[in-house]
DRENDO-1510 file (C-alpha; in Angstrom, 1 decimal, always signed):
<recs>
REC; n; res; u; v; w
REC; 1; UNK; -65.6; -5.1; -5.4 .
REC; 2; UNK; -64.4; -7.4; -2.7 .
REC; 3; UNK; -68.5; -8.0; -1.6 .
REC; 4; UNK; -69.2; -8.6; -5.4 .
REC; 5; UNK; -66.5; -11.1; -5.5 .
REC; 6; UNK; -67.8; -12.9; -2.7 .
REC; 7; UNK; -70.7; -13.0; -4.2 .
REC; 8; UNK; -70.3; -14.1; -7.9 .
REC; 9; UNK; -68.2; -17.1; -5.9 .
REC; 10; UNK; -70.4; -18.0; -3.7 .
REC; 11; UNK; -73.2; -18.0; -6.5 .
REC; 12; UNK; -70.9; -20.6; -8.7 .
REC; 13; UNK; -70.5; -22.6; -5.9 .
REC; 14; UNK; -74.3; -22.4; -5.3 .
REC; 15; UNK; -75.1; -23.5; -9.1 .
REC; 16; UNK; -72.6; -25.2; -10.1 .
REC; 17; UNK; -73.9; -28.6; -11.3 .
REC; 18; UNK; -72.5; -32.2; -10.5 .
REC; 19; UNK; -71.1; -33.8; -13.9 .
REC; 20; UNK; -70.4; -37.4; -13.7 .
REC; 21; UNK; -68.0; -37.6; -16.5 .
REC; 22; UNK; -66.5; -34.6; -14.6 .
REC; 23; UNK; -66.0; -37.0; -11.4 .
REC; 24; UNK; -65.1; -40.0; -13.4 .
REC; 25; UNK; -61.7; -38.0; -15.1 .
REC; 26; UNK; -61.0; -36.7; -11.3 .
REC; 27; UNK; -61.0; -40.0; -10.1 .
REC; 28; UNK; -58.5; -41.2; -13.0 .
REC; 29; UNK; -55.2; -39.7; -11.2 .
REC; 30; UNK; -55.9; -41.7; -8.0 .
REC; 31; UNK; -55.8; -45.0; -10.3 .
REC; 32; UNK; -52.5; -43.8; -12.0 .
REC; 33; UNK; -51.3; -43.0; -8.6 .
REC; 34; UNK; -52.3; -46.6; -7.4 .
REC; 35; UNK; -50.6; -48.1; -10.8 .
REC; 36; UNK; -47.3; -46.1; -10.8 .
REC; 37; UNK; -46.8; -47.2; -6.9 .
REC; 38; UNK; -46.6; -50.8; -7.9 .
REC; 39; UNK; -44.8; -50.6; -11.3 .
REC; 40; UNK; -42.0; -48.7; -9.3 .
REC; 41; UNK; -42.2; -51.3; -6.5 .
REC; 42; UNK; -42.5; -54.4; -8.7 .
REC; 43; UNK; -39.4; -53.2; -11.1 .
REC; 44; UNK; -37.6; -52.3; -7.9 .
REC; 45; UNK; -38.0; -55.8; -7.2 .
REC; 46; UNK; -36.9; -57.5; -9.6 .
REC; 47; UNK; -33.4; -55.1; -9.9 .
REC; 48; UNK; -33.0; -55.7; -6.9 .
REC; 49; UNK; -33.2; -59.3; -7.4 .
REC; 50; UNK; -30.7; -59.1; -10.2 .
REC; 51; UNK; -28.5; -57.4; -8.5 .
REC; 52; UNK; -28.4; -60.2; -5.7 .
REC; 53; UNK; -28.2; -63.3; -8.3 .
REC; 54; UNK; -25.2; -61.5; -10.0 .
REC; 55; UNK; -23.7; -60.5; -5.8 .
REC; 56; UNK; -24.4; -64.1; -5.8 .
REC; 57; UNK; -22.3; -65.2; -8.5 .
REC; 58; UNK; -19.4; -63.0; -7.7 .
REC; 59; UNK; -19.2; -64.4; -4.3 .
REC; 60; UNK; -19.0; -68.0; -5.8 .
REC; 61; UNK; -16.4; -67.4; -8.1 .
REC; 62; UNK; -14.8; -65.1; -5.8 .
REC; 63; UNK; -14.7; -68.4; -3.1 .
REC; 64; UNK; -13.5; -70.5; -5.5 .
REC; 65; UNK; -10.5; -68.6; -6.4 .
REC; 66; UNK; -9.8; -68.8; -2.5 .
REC; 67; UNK; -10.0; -72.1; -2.8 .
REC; 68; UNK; -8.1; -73.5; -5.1 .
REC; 69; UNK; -4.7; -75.2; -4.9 .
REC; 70; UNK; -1.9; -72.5; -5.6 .
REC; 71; UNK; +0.9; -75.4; -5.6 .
REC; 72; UNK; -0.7; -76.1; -8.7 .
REC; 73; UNK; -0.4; -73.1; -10.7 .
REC; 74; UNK; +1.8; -73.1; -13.2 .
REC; 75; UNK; +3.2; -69.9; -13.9 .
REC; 76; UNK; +6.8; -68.7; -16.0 .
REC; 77; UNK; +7.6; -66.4; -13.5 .
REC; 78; UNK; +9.2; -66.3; -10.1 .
REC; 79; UNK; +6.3; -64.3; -8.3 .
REC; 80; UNK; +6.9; -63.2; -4.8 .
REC; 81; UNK; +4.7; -63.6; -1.9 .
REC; 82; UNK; +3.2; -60.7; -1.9 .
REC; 83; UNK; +2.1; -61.1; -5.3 .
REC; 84; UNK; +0.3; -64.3; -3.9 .
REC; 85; UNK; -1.0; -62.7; -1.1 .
REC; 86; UNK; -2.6; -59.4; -3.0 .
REC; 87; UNK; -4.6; -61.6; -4.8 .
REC; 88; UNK; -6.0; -63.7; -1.8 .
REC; 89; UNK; -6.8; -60.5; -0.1 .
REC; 90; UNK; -8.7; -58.7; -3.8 .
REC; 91; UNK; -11.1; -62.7; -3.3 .
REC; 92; UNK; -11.2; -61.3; +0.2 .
REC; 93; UNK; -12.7; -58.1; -0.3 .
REC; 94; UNK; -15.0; -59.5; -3.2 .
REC; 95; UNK; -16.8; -61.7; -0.2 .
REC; 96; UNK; -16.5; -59.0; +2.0 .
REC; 97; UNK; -17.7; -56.0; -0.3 .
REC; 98; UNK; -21.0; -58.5; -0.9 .
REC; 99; UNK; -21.7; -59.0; +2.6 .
REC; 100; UNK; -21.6; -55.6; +3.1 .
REC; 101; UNK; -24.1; -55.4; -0.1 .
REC; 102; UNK; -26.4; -58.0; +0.9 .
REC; 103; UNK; -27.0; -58.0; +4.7 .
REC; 104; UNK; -25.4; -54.7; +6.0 .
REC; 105; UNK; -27.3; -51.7; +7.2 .
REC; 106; UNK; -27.6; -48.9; +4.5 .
REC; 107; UNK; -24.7; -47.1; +5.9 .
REC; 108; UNK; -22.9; -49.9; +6.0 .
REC; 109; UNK; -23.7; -50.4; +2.0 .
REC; 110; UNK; -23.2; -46.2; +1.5 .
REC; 111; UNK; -19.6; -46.3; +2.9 .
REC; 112; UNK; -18.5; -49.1; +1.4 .
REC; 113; UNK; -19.8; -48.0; -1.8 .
REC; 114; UNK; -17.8; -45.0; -1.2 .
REC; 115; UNK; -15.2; -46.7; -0.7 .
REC; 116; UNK; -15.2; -48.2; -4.1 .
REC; 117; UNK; -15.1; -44.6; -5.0 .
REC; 118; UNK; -12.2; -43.9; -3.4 .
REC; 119; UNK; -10.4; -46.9; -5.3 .
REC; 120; UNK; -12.2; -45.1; -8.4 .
REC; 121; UNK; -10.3; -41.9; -8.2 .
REC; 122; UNK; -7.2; -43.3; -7.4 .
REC; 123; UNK; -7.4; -45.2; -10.6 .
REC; 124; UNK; -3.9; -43.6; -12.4 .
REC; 125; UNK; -5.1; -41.7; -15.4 .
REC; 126; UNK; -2.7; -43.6; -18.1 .
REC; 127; UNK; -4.4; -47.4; -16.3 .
REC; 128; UNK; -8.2; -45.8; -16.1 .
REC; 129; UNK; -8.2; -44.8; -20.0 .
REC; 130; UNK; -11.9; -45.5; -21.7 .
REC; 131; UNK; -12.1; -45.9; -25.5 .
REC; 132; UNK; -14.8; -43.1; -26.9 .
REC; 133; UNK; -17.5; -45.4; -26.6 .
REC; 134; UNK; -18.2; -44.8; -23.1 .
REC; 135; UNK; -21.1; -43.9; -23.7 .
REC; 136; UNK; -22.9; -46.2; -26.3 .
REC; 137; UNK; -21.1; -48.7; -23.4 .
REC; 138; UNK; -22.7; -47.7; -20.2 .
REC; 139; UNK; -25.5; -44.8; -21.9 .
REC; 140; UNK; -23.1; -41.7; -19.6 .
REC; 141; UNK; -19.7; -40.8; -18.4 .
REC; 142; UNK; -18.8; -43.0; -15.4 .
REC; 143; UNK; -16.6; -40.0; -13.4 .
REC; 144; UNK; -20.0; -37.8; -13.4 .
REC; 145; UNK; -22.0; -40.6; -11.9 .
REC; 146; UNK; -19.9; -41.2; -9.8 .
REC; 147; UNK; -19.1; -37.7; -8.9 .
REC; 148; UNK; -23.0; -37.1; -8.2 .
REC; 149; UNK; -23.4; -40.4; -6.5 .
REC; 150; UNK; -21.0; -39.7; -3.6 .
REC; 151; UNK; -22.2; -36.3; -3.2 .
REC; 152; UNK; -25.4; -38.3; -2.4 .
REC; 153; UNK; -24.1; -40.7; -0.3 .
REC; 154; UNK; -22.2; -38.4; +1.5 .
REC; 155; UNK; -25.6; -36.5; +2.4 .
REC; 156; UNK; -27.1; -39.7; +3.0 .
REC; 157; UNK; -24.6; -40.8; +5.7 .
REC; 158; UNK; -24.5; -37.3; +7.7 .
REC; 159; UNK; -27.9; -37.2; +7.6 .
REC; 160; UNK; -28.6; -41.0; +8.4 .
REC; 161; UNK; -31.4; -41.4; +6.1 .
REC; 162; UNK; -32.1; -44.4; +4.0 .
REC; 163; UNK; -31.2; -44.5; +0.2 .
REC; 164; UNK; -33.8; -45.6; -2.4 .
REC; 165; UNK; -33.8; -45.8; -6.4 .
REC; 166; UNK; -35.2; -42.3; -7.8 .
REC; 167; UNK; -36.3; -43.6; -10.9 .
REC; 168; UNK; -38.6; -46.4; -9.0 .
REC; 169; UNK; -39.0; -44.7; -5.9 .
REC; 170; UNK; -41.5; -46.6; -3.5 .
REC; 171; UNK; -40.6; -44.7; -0.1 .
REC; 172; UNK; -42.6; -41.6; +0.8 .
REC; 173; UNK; -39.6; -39.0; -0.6 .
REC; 174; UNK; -38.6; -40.7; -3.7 .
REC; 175; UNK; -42.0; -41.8; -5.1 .
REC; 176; UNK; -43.8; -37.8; -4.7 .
REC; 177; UNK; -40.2; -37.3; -7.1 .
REC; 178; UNK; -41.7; -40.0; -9.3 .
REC; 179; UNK; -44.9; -38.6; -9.2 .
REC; 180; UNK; -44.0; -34.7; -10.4 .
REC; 181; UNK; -42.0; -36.0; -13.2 .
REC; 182; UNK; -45.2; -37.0; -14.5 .
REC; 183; UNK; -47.9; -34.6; -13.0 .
REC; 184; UNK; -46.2; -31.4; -13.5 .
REC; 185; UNK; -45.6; -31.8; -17.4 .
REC; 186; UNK; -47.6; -30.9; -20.4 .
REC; 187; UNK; -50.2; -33.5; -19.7 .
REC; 188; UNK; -50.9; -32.1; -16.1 .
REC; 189; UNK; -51.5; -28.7; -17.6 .
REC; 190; UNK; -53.8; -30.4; -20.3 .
REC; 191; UNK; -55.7; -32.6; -17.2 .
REC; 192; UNK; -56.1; -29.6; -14.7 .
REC; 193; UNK; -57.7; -27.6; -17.6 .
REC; 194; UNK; -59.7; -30.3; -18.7 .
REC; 195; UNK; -61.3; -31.1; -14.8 .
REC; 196; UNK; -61.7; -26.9; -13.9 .
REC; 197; UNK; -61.5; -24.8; -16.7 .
REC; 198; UNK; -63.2; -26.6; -19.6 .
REC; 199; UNK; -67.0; -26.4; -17.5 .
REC; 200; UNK; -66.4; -22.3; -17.4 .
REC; 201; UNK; -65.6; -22.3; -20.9 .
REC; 202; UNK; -68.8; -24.1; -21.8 .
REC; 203; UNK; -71.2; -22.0; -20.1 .
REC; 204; UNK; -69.7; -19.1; -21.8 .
REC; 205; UNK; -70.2; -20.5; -25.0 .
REC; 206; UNK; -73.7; -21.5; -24.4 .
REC; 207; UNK; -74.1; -17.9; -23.4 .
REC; 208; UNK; -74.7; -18.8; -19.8 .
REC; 209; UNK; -73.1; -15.2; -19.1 .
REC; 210; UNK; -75.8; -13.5; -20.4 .
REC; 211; UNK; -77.2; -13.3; -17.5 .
REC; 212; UNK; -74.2; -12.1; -15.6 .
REC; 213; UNK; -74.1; -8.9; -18.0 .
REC; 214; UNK; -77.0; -7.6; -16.4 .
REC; 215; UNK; -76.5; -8.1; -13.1 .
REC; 216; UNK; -74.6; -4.9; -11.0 .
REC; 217; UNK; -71.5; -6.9; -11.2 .
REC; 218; UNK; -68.0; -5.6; -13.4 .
REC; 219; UNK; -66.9; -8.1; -16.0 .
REC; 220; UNK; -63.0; -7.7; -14.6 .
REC; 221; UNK; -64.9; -9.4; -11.3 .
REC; 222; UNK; -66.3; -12.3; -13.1 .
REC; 223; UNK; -63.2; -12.5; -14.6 .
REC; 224; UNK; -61.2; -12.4; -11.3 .
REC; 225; UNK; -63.5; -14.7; -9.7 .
REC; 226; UNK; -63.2; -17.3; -12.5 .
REC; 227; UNK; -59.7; -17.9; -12.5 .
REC; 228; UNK; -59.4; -17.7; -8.7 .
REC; 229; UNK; -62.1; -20.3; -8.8 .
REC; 230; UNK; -60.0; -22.3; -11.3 .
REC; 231; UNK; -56.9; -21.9; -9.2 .
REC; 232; UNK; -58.0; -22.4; -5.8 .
REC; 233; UNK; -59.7; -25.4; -7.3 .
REC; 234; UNK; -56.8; -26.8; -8.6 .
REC; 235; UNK; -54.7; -26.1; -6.0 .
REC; 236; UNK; -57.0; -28.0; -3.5 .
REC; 237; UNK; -56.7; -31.0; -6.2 .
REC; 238; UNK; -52.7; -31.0; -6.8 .
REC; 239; UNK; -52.5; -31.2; -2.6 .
REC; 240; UNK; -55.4; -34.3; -2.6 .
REC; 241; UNK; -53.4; -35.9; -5.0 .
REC; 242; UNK; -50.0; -35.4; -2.9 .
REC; 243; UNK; -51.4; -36.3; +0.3 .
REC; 244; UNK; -52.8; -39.3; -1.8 .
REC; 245; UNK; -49.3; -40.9; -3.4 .
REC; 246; UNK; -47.5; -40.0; +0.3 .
REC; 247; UNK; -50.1; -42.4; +2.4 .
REC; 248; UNK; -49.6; -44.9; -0.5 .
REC; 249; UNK; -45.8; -45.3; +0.0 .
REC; 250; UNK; -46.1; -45.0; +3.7 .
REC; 251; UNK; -48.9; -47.8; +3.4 .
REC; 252; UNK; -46.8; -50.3; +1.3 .
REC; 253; UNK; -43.4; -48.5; +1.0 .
REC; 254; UNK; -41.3; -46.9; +3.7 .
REC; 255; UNK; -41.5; -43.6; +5.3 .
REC; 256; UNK; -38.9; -41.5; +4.5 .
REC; 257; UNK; -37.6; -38.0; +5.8 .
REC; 258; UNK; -38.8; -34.6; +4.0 .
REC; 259; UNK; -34.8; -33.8; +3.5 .
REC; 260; UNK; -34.4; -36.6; +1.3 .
REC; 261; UNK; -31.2; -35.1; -1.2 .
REC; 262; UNK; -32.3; -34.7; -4.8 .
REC; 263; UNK; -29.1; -34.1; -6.8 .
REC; 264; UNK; -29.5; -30.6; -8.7 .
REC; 265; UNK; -26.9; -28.3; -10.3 .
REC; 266; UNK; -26.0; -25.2; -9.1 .
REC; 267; UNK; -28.3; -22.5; -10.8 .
REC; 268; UNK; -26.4; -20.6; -13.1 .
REC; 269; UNK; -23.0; -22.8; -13.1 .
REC; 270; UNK; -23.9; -26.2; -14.6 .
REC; 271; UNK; -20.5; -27.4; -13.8 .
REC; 272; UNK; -21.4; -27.6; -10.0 .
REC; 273; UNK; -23.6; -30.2; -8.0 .
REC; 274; UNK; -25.4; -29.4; -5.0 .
REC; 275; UNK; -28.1; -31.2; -2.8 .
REC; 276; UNK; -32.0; -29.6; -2.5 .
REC; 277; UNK; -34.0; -31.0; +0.0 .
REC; 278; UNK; -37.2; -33.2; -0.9 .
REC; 279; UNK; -39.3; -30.6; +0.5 .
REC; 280; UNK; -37.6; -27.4; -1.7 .
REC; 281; UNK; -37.9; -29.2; -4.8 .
REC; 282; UNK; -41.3; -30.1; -4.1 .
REC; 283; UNK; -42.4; -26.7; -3.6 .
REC; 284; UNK; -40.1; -25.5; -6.8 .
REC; 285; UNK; -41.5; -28.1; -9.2 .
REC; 286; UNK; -45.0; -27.6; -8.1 .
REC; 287; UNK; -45.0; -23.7; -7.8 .
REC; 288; UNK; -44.0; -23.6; -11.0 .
REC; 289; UNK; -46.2; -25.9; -12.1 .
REC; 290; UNK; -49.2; -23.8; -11.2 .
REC; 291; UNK; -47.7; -20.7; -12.9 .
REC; 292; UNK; -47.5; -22.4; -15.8 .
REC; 293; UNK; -51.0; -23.7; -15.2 .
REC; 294; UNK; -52.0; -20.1; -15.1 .
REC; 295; UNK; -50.6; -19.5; -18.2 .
REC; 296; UNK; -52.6; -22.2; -20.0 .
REC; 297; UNK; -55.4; -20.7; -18.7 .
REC; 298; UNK; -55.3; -17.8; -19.7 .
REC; 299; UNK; -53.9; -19.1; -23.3 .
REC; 300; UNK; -57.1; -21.2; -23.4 .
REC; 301; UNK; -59.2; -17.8; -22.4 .
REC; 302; UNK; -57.4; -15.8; -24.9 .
REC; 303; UNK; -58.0; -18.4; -27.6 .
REC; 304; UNK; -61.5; -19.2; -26.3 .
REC; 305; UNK; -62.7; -15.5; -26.4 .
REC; 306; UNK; -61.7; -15.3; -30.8 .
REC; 307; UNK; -63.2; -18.4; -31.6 .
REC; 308; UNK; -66.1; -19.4; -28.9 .
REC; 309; UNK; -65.1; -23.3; -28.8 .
REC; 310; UNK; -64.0; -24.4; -25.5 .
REC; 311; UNK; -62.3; -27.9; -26.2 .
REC; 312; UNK; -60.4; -26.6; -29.6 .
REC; 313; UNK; -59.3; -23.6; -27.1 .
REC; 314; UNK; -57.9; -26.4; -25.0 .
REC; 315; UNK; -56.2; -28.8; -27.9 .
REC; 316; UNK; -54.6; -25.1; -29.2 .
REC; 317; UNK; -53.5; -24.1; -26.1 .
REC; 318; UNK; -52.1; -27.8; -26.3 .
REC; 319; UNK; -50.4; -27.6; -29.4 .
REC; 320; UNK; -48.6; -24.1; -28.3 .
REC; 321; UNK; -47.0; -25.6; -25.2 .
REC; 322; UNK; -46.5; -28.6; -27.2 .
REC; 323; UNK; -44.4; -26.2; -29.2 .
REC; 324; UNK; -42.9; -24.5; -26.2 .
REC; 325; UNK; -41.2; -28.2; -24.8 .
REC; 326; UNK; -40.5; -28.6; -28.1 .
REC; 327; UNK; -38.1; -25.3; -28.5 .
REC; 328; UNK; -37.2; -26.3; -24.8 .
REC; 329; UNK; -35.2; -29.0; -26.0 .
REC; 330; UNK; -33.0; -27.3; -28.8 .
REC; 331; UNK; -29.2; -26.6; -28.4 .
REC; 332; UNK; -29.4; -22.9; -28.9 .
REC; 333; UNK; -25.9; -20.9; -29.7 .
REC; 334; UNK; -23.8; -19.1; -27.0 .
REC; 335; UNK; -25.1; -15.6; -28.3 .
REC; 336; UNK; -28.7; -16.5; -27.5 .
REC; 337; UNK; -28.7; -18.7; -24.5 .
REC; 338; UNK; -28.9; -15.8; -22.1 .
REC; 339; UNK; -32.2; -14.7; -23.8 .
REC; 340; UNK; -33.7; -18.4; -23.9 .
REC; 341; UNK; -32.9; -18.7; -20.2 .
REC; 342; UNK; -35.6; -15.6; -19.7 .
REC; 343; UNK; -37.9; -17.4; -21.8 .
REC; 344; UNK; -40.9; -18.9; -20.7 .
REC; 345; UNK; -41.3; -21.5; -23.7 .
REC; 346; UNK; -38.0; -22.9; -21.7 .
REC; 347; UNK; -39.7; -24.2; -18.4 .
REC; 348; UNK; -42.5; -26.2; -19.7 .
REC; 349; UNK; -41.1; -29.2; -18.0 .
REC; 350; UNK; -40.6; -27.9; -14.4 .
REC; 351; UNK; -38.7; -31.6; -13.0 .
REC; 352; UNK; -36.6; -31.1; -15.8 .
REC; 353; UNK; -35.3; -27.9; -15.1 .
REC; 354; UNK; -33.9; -29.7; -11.9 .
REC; 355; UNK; -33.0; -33.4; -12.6 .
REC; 356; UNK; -32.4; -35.8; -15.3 .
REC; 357; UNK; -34.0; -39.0; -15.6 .
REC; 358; UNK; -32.6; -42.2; -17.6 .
REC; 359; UNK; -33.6; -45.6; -18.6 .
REC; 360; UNK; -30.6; -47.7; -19.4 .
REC; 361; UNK; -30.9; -51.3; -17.1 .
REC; 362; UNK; -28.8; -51.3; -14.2 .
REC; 363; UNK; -24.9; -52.7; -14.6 .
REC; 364; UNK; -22.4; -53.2; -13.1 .
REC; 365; UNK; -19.5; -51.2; -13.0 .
REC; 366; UNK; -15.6; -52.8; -12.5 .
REC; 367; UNK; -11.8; -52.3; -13.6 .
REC; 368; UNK; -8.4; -52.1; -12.0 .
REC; 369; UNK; -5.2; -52.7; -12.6 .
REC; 370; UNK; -1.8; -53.0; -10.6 .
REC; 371; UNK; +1.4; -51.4; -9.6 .
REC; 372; UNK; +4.9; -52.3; -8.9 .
REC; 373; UNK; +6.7; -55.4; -9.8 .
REC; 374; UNK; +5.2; -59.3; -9.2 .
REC; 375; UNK; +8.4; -60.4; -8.7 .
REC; 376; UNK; +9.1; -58.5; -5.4 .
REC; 377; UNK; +7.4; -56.8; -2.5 .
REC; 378; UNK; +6.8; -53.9; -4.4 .
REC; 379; UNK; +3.2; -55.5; -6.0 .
REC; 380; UNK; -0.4; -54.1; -4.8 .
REC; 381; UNK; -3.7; -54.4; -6.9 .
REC; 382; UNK; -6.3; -52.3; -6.7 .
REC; 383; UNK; -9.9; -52.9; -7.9 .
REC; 384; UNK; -13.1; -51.2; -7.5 .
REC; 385; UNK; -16.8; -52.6; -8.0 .
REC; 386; UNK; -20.1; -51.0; -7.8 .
REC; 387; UNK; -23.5; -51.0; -9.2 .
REC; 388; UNK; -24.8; -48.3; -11.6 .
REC; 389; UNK; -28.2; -47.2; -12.3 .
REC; 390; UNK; -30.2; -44.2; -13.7 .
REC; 391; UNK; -27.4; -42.4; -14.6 .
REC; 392; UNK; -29.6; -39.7; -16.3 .
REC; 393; UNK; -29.6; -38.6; -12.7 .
REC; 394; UNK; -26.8; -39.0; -10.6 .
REC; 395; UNK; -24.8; -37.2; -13.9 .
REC; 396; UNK; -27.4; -34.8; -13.9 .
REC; 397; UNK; -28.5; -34.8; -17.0 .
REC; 398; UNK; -31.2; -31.9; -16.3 .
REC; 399; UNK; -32.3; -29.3; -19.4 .
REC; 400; UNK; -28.8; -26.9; -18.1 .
REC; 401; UNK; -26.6; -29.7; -19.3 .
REC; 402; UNK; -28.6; -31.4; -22.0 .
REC; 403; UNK; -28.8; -27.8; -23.5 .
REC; 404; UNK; -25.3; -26.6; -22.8 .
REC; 405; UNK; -27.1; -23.3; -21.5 .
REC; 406; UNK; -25.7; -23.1; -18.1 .
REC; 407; UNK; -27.8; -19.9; -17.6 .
REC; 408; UNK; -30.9; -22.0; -17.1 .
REC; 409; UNK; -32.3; -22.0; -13.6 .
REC; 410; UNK; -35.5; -22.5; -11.6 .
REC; 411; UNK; -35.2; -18.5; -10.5 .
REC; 412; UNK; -35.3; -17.3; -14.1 .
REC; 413; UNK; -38.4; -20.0; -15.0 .
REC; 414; UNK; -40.2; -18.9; -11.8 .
REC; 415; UNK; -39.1; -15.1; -13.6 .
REC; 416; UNK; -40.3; -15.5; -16.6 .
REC; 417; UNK; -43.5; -17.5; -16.4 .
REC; 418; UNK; -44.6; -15.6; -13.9 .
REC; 419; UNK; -44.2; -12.2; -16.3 .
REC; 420; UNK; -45.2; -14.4; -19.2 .
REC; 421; UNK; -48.2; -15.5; -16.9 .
REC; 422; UNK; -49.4; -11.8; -15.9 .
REC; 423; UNK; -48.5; -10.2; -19.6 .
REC; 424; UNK; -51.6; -12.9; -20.5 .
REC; 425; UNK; -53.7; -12.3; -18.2 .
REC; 426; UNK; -53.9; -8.6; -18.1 .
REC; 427; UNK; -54.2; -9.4; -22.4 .
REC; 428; UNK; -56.9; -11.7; -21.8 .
REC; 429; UNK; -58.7; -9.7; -19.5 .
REC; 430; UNK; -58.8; -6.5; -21.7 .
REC; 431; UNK; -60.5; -8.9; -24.3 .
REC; 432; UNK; -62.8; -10.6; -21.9 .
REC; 433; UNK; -64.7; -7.5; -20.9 .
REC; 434; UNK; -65.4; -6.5; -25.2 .
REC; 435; UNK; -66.2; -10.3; -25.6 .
REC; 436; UNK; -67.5; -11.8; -22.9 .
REC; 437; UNK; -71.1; -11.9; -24.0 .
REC; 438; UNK; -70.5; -11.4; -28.1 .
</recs>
């Protein structure tokens, strides 16, 4: 069999025949590529450029409260000096906490973001009290940003990397993150399908595999050989594409290290945060990606071989997966979630499985209050200030917690689609030896 298989391959390669509308839709990822680089870096831009014009305007009414004339306030109490005296030094650590912001070095900017954390948590619970429309107000919960944001800035700072934006990621870590959101989802399956598999369906249904049947080859060979041909092709595509977006952001981004921390929960225990390497969820996300692309596949084969046309195969095997995100999605009751968490329907969406993603604009996040009495020494202030931004992430909003099915977890997809994946194949085969030439 193994000679046979060598054979039928080497013969595809042989005849296969170049297709420039084929070439022209391989080529359209490269462009997408190219275009998502620069949207990410040109919105990256201009937050950032928000962020300095409002750093900007902080530090100017922060200087003007320093430098005013107290002997001129006008107050009905008897305040003591070190009433006075916390307030100069909260204008003092607005001008310093912007310095820090706009010209230190990023761990300079991660530790004293932390330390606005720290003021955060110290907050006392009957002072840091938010009405219920948290929320609607910032789109998330501020203590599980900010609970996901240190444990990133804490990984950051031991490992002495430099932090970026996830959801417009320009450096070499953050923008292949970008990337798989998009490329491993519904519409990657559809494209891979479309550029490898759709060329084998057509020659079957113009009965090109007539002449197969005669030849001393077994139709389990053929059938072998076409999906390893399919897979190896799209393997060999997914890593072009990789290699591609990586020497685009270290072209016009910034290099970044192949430990970059992606926040993740804890698989099984949604309650927990933990860090993943770049590199691990990389080879998660994409894994999986091409399990699932198996799957379609063989969908599209299974479909293809009842009703002999290859691009409705395709749009039906569309429409099922389409279906499968859709039940992804739904809130399913305690009872049932351990059996949806074996489910293949529920990892569709491999990056979400792993992280959340959000769209609300970057803000600005700021209270405090006081303690003790202004009259005497007993007075202190405390105030904490930082910037806020995809929270869909840094809560991690992934399809564990938007679910409530803390059972969820990359193990059970890889599981599942991969049973789901063979329980197809070994289906489609069966029918691909009684149909291949009918």
């Amino acid at each position: 069999m193994k000679n046979n298989l060598g054979y039928y391959l080497k013969f595809k390669r042989a005849t296969r025949k170049k297709d420039l509308s084929a070439t022209i839709l391989m080529l359209l990822p490269f462009l997408l590529i190219i275009g998502l680089f620069f949207v990410n870096q040109t919105l990256a831009q201009r937050e950032q450029a928000a962020i300095s014009a409002r750093n900007q305007m902080i530090s100017e009414n922060a200087q003007e409260f320093l430098d005013r004339d107290t002997s001129q306030d006008d107050y009905d109490y008897d305040y003591s000096e070190q009433y006075y005296q916390a307030w100069f030094e909260s204008g003092q650590n607005d001008l310093e906490r912007i310095e820090v912001y706009e010209h230190g070095t990023f761990l300079e900017r991660l530790k004293r973001e932390n330390q606005e954390f720290d003021t955060f948590y110290n907050v006392p619970l009957q002072e840091w009290d938010y009405p219920e429309e948290e929320v609607e107000t910032y789109g998330f919960y501020v203590k599980p940003f900010v609970d996901g944001k240190r444990l990133v800035n804490n990984y950051l700072i031991d490992q002495q990397i430099a932090d970026d934006s996830i959801r417009y990621g320009t450096n070499t870590a953050t923008f292949l993150i970008s990337l798989s959101v998009y490329l491993t989802g519904i519409g990657g399956l559809c494209y891979f399908m479309l550029c490898f598999g759709f060329n084998q369906l057509k020659q079957n249904e113009n009965d090109k595999y007539r002449f197969l049947a005669v030849q001393p080859l077994q139709r389990r060979t053929i059938f072998l050989a076409d999906f390893l041909e399919f897979l190896g092709r799209s393997v060999g595509y997914l890593l072009l594409l990789i290699v591609f977006a990586y020497s685009l952001a270290w072209l016009f981004g910034e290099a970044s290290s192949w430990d970059y921390p992606v926040l993740t929960t804890v698989s099984g225990q949604m309650s927990s945060l933990t860090i993943l390497p770049v590199w691990h969820y990389l080879v998660i996300v994409f894994g999986m990606f091409l399990v699932n692309l198996s799957g379609f596949y063989f969908i599209t084969l299974l479909i293809f071989l009842l009703i002999r046309k290859s691009f409705v195969s395709i749009f039906f095997s569309l429409a099922i997966f389409a279906y499968f995100f859709v039940l992804s999605q739904v809130s399913w009751p305690t009872n049932l979630q351990e059996a949806i968490s074996y489910s293949p329907t529920t990892y569709v969406t491999p990056s979400a499985i792993l992280i959340g993603q959000s769209n609300e604009e970057q803000q600005l996040i700021s209270d405090g209050g006081s303690r003790g009495n202004p009259e005497d020494d007993t007075f202190s202030l405390f105030y904490f200030l930082f910037t806020a931004e995809n929270g869909g992430y840094y809560t991690v909003a992934n399809l564990a917690r938007k679910t409530g099915n803390g059972q969820i977890s990359w193990q059970r997809g890889w599981l599942s689609s991969g049973i789901f994946t063979g329980l197809m194949a070994a289906i489609s085969s069966w029918l691909f030896k009684k149909k291949m030439c009918s």
